[in-house]
Structure formats: structure tokens, C-alpha cells
C-alpha positions, 0 to 999 in steps of 0.5 A: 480364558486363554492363557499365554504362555511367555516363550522360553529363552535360551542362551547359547554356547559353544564348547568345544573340545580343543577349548579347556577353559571350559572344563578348567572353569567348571573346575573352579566353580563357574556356574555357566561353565558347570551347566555346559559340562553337565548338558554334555554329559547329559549328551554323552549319556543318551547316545550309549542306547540313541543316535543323534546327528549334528545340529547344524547338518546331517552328519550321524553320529554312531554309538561312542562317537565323541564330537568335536564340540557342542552347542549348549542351550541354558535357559534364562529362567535358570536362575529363578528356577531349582531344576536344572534346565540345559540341553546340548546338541552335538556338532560334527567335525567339520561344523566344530570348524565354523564361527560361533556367530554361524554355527547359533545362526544355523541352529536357529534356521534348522530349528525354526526357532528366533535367534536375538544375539546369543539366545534362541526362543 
């Protein structure tokens, strides 16, 4: 008997380095905000022995290099699930430049996944 698996939902955030209400916000113990701070370090970390490129265009970005801003994916079973579930994608420069709207607009197009608002499944 088939089984059908319900696709996963995730909600989606910009955080940006010019932005310090992010860091601030996970500082005073805002649970979204400490999600996003702990998906960009995850980040951070896997670049020291990988590559990865921006999520929106082609743009590599070398060992060490800190982006500008990233795109933050929490998944929306989060609160019903102990392990912790958020991913970060890098965004270069030029993207970290765009609106929100478009910049989760270009995620969705260049992943192939469905966007509704901020979510992406």
C-alpha cells in the first residue's frame, strides 16, 4: 500500500549583514531569529572544506568568503519536531541588493520548488 508523504513546508527569511536586528533578536532569545544565526553558521561552517554559490545566480563564492546576506529556510513542522530542521543558502552581493519578495521568488524558480507567500515546499 502507497504511502504519501505530505511535502515539507518551509518558511522563508532574508538575513542580511547590514541588518543587526537579527543578531540583537537572537541575543534576547527570539527563537526565529536564533534559527537563522544557527542555519548561517551551519553555513559558515561547511564552506571552510566546500564551495557553494549564490542561490539566486551563479556567483562562486571562494573559501572564507563571508556573503553579504542569506536566505534562511525553517521548517514549519519545527515546532512539533525536537531536531532542529533550517537550512541557509548564501546570497552574493549584488543579490543581497534585491527585495525579499524577489530574491524568495528566484529561490523558488531556481529550485524548482512551489512558493505560496513566504514558504517554499
Amino acid at each position: 500500500m502507497p504511502t504519501h508523504q505530505t511535502p515539507q513546508i518551509f518558511r522563508m527569511l532574508v538575513v542580511r549583514q547590514a541588518d543587526p536586528q537579527w543578531l540583537a533578536k537572537a541575543r534576547s532569545g527570539d527563537r526565529t531569529a536564533q534559527m537563522c544565526m544557527l542555519a548561517v553558521a551551519r553555513w559558515m561552517k561547511e564552506m571552510v572544506t566546500g564551495r557553494s554559490s549564490c542561490i539566486c545566480c551563479d556567483v562562486v563564492f571562494s573559501r572564507g568568503a563571508i556573503p553579504e546576506a542569506f536566505l534562511v529556510l525553517i521548517s514549519s513542522e519545527q515546532a512539533l519536531s525536537d531536531k532542529l530542521n533550517v537550512r541557509a543558502a548564501a546570497l552574493c552581493t549584488e543579490c543581497s541588493t534585491r527585495e525579499d519578495q524577489w530574491l524568495m521568488a528566484e529561490c523558488a524558480r531556481r529550485t524548482g520548488l512551489a512558493r505560496t507567500g513566504d514558504q517554499l515546499q
